[in-house]
C-alpha positions in Angstrom: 64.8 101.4 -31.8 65.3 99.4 -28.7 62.8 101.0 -25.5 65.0 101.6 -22.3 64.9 98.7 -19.8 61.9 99.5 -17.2 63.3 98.8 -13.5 60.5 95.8 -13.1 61.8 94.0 -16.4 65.6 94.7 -14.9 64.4 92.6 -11.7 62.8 90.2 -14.0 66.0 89.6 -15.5 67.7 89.1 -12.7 65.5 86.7 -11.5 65.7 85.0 -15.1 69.5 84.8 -14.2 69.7 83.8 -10.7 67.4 81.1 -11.8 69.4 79.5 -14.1 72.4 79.6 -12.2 70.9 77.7 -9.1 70.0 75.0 -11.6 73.4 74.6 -12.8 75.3 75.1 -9.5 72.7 72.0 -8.4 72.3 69.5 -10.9 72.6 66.1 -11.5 74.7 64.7 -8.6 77.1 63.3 -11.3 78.2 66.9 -12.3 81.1 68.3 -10.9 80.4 71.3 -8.3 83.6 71.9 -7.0 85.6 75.1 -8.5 89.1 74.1 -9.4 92.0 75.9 -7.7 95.2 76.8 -9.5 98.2 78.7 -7.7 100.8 80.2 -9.2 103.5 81.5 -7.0 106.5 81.0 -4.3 107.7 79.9 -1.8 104.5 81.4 0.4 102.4 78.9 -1.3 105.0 76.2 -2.9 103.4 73.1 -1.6 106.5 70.8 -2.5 107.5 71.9 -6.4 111.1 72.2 -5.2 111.5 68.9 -3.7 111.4 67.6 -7.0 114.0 69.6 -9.3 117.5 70.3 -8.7 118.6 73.7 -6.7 120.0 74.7 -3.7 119.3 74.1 -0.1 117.5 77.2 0.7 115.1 76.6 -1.5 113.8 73.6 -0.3 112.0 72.5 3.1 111.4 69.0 2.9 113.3 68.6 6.5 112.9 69.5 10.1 112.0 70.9 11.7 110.1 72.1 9.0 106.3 70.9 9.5 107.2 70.3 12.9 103.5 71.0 14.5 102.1 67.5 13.4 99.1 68.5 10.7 101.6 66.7 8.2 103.2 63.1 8.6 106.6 64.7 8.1 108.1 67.6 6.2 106.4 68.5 3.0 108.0 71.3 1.3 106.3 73.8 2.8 107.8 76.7 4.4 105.8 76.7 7.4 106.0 74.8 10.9 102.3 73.4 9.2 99.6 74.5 6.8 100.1 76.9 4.3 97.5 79.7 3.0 96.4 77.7 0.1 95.4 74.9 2.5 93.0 76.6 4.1 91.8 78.2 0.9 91.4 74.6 -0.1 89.2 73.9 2.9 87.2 76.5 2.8 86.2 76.2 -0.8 85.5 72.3 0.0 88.3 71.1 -2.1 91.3 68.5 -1.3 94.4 69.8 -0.4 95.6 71.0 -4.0 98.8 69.5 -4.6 102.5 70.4 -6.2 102.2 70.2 -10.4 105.2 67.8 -10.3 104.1 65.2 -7.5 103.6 61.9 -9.9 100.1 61.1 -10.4 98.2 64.0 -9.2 94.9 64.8 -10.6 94.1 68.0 -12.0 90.4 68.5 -11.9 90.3 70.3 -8.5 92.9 72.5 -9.5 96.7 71.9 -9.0 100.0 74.2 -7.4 102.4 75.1 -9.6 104.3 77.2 -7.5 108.1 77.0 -6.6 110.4 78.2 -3.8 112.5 81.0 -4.7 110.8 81.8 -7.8 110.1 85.2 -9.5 107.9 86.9 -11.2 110.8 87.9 -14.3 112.8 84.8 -15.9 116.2 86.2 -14.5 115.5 85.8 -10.9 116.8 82.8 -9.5 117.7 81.5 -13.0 118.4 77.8 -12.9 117.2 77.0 -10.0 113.2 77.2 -9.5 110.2 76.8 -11.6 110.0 80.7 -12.7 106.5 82.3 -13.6 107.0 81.8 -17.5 107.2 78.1 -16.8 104.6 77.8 -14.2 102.2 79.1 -17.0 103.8 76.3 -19.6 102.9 73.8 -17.3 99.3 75.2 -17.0 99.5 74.4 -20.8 100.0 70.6 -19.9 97.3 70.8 -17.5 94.6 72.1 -19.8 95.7 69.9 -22.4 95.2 67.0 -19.9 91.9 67.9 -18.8 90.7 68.3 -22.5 91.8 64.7 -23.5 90.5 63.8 -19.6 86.8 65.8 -19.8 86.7 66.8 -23.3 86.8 70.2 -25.1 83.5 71.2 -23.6 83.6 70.4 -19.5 87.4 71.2 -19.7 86.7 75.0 -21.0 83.7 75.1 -18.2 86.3 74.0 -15.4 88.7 76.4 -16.9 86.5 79.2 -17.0 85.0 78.8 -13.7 88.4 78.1 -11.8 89.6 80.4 -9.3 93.4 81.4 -10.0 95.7 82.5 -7.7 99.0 84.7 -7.1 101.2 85.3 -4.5 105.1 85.9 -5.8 107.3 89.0 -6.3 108.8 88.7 -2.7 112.1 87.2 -4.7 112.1 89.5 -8.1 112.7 92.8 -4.9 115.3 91.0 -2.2 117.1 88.6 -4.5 116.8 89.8 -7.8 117.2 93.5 -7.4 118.6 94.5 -3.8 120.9 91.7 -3.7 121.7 92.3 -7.2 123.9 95.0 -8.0 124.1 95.1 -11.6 120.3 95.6 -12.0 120.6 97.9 -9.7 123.0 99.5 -12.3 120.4 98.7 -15.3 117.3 99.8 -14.1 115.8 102.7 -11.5 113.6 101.2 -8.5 110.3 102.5 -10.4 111.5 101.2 -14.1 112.1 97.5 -12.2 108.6 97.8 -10.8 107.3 98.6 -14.0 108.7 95.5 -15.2 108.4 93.1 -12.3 104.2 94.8 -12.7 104.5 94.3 -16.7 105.2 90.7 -16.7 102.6 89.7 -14.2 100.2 91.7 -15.6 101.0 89.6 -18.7 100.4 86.8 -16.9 97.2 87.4 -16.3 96.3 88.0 -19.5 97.4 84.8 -21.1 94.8 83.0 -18.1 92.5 85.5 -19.4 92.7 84.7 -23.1 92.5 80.8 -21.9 89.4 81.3 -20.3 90.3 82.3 -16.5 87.7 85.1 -15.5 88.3 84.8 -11.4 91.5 85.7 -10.1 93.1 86.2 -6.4 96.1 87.8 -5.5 98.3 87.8 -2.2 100.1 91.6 -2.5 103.3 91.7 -1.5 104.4 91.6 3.1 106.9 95.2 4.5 109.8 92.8 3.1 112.4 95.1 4.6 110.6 94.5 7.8 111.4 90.5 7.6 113.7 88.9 10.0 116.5 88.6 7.5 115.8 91.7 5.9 116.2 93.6 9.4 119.3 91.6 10.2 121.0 93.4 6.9 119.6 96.8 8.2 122.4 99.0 10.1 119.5 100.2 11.8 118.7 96.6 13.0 120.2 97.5 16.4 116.9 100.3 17.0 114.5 97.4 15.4 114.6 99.4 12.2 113.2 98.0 8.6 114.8 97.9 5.6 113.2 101.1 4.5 114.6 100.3 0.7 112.8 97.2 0.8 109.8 98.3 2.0 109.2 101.0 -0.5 109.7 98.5 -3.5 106.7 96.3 -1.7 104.6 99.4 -1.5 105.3 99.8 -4.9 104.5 97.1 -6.6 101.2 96.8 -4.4 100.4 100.1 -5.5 101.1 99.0 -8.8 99.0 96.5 -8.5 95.9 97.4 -7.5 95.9 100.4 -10.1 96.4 97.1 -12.9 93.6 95.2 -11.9 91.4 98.1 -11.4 92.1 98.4 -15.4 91.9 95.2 -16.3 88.4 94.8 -14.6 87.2 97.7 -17.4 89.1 96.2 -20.1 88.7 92.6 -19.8 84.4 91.6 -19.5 83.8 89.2 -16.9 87.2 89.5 -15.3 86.5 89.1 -11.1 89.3 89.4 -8.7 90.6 89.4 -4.9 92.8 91.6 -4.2 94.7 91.7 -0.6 96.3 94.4 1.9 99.1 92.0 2.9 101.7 94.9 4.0 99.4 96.6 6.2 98.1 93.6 7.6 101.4 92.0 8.6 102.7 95.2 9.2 100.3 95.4 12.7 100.9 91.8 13.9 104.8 92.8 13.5 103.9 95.9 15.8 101.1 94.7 17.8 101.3 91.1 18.2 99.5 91.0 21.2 95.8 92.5 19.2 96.2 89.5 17.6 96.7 86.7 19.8 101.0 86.7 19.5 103.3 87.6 22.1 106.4 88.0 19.1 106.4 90.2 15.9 109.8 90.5 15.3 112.0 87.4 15.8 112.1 84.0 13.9 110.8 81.2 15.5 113.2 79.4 14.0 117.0 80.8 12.8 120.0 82.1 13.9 121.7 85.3 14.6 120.0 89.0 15.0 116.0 88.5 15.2 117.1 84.8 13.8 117.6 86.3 10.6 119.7 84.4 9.2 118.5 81.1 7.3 119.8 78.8 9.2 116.5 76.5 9.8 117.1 73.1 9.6 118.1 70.8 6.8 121.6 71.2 4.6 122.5 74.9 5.2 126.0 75.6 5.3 125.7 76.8 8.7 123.8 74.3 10.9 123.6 76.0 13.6 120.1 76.8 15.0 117.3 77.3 17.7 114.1 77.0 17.5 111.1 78.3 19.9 109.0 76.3 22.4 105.6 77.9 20.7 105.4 78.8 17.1 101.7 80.2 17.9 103.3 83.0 20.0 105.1 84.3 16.8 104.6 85.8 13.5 107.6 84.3 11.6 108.3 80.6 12.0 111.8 81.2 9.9 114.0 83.9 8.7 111.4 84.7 5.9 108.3 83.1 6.3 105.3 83.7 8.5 103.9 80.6 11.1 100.9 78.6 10.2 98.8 81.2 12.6 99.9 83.6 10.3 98.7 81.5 7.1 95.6 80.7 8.7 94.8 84.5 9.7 95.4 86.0 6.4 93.8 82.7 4.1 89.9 83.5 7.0 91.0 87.7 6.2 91.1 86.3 2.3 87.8 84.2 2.6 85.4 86.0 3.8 86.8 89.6 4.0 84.9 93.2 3.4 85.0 94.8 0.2 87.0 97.8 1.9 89.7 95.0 3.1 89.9 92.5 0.5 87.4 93.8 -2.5 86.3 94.3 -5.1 85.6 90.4 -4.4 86.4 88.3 -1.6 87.6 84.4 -2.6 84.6 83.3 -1.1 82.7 85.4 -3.3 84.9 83.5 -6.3 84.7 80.1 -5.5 80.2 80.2 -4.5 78.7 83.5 -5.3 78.0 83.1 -9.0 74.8 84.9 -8.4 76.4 88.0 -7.1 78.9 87.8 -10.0 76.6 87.6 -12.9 74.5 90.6 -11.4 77.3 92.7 -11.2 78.1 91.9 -15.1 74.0 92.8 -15.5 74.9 96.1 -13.9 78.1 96.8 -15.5 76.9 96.4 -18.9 76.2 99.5 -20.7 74.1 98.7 -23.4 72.0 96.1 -21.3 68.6 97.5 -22.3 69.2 96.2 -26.1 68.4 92.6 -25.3 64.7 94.1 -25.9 
């Protein structure tokens, strides 16, 4: 019969651990040290997916005055007037800029972007004309099968299992593919949609899972009724109002959410994740710009119409007709649905290097460096620990 695990030969243990991790985080100098990066997503972290398939205009953003502040040579596909949160991500985790899974010759080992403008989390949303989150996860099939012919079996699975994977999509499954949709509307109650939106994400995760991925971060889902566009469809816009239909669909997928990942971390060993406040957070700036170093919550920086809400930014729109602010940096959304670089930058520091109570369990930081603090917490979260004596 196994003796219970004395508290010194616990420490010991841990030492035993920590150990061994520092000599593998700094070997040889020929060994990789980076953590790879993959993003699966929309058009909050589309990098330039769309500028390579066939779809319409408001889905792309290769064109001004898109990427206007400079960072960038010209427009990328970003929808930002710059960076994007996975840029800074990047940065911080002392990675390259992580670039779009369809840009010719890209290089996979630091992790590549799979995301696409417009795209959902279900098939149906957008169908036809974005890179939807069943065929993000196909191409991730490429991608590992790359890096195994690239690395070989052995150093691919290490980069796949160490690799930090992130999500930030469902914005388009809520406007587009239920509120602007009538017949699901018809189909399926708000709560029975969430379930499903929830469902296949949370099946998502689980293929990553099965295919090694243990560190995960997700970007929960902005008030979208509280969006320039959205509030331009409200007839309570005139009083500043929000979409309140809107917003309660964010809420509840968030809430939805955080109560799947706090299961999957019991039911899946070594699974690590980020998890974000992104409504409340956005929510402030909207209503107290000025705690945050904005002097606009509300309107567009760039657009047209009520709180330039309506997506009229540049490019091949049918209606061409737009203005676009002297300062981006004064505002929180640079177009009718997308946040400024500021905002970007904000949220990708808040992501980073967050408290538990604001971003936990995990931070990314945590994630991407902190394999010490990771293993210890498996240490501690295994029940039948002491049997290894």
């Amino acid at each position: 019969m196994a003796r219970p695990m004395s508290h010194s030969n616990y420490l010991a243990v841990c030492v035993i651990v920590l150990l061994s991790v520092s000599f593998r985080t700094f070997g040889s100098p020929s060994e990789k040290t980076g953590t790879a990066f993959f993003i699966f997503g929309d058009s909050t972290v589309d990098p330039g997916n769309n500028n390579y398939i066939e779809t319409i205009p408001e889905n792309k953003a290769n064109y001004k005055p898109y990427g206007q502040n400079g960072f960038f040579e010209e427009p990328t596909g970003r929808f930002s007037n710059g960076r994007i949160i996975v840029d800074y991500i990047a940065e911080y985790a002392k990675l390259s800029m992580i670039p779009p899974f369809l840009q010719p010759s890209v290089d996979y080992v630091n992790g590549v972007n799979f995301a696409s403008g417009g795209a959902g989390i279900l098939s149906e949303t957008n169908h036809g004309l974005v890179i939807d989150l069943k065929t993000q996860l196909k191409h991730f099939d490429e991608v590992q099968k790359n890096l195994s012919e690239k690395l070989g079996d052995t150093q691919a699975k290490e980069l796949i299992s160490e690799a930090v994977y992130f999500f930030s999509m469902g914005s388009n499954d809520y406007m587009g593919g239920y509120l602007g949709n009538p017949r699901m509307q018809e189909l399926h109650l708000p709560e029975e949609y969430v379930g499903m939106v929830i469902g296949n994400l949370t099946q998502a995760i689980q293929v990553l899972y099965e295919k090694g991925g243990r560190k995960f971060g997700f970007l929960s889902l902005s008030p979208l009724g509280c969006l320039p566009s959205l509030r331009a469809l409200n007839p309570k816009a005139d009083k500043g109002g929000c979409f309140e239909e809107a917003c309660a669909l964010a809420l509840a997928h968030n809430n939805a959410l955080k109560a799947v990942l706090t299961s999957l971390e019991h039911l899946f060993k070594g699974f690590k994740y980020c998890n974000s406040d992104f409504y409340n957070w956005l929510y402030d700036r909207m209503n107290h710009p000025s705690k945050y170093g904005f002097r606009e919550g509300v309107n567009a920086c760039c657009g047209a119409g009520p709180y330039g809400g309506l997506f009229t930014c540049g490019g091949t729109k049918v209606v061409t007709d737009y203005q676009v602010c002297d300062n981006p940096d004064d505002h929180v959304w640079w177009d009718s649905f997308h946040p400024t670089q500021r905002i970007h930058e904000q949220f990708a520091k808040a992501l980073w290097d967050g408290p538990p109570l604001s971003v936990g369990p995990y931070n990314l930081q945590d994630l991407f460096f902190n394999k010490e603090k990771l293993i210890i917490a498996d240490l501690v979260d295994t029940p039948d620990l002491e049997q290894i004596f």
